[in-house]
C-alpha positions, -999 to 999 in steps of 0.1 A, spaced: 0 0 0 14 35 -9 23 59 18 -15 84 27 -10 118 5 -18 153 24 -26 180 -1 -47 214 -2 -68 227 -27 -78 271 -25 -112 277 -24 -122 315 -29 -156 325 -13 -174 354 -34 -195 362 -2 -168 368 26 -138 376 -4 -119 352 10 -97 328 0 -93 289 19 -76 259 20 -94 227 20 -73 195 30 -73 164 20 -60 130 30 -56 107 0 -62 72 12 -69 38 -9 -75 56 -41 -102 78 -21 -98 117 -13 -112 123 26 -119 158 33 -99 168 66 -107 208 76 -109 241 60 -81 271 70 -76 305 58 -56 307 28 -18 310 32 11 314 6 34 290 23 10 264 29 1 266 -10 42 261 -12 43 230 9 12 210 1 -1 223 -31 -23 200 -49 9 172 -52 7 173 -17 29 155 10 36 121 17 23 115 53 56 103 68 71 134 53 46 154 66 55 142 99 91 142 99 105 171 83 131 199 97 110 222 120 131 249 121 135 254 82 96 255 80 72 285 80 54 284 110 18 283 95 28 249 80 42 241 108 12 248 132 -10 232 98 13 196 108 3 198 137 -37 200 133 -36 171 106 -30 141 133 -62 154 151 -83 154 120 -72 118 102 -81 102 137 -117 118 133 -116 103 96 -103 68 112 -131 68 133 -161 82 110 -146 55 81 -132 27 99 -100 31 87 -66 24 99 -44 54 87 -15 61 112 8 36 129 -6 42 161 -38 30 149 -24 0 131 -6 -9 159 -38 -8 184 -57 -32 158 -33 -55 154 
């Protein structure tokens, strides 16, 4: 099984003028929607619509990182264990490990 992809797609909204980034976990062949976040150049940068591998995502160097994609890394672990619940899925290690 390939490695879980993280990307972001911008959304604009013609009623607040606002633009958004909606994220997405790529799982299976299957595109789960994870959470909605104002829209930020660097996050753009870093996830785009490529997106991230999700051991990359989670083991990258900190300190060379802007820190909205840094606090973003740090919401996505909260999310895919929402997903893993509402789906039944098995996503993260931790999870794996559990089920095993």
């Amino acid at each position: 099984m390939k490695n879980p992809r993280i990307y972001c797609v911008m959304v604009y909204d013609e009623h607040k003028d606002q633009a958004y980034h909606d994220f997405y976990i790529k799982y299976e062949n299957k595109d789960y929607f994870l959470f909605r976040q104002k829209y930020r150049k660097g996050i753009k940068e870093y996830f785009g619509y490529n997106g991230v591998t999700l051991t990359r995502a989670f083991k990258n160097h900190w300190n060379k990182l802007d820190t909205a994609v840094v606090r973003t890394i740090d919401k996505i672990p909260i999310y895919i264990r929402y997903i893993e619940k509402e789906y039944d899925l098995a996503i993260l290690e931790r999870t794996k490990k559990r089920r095993a």
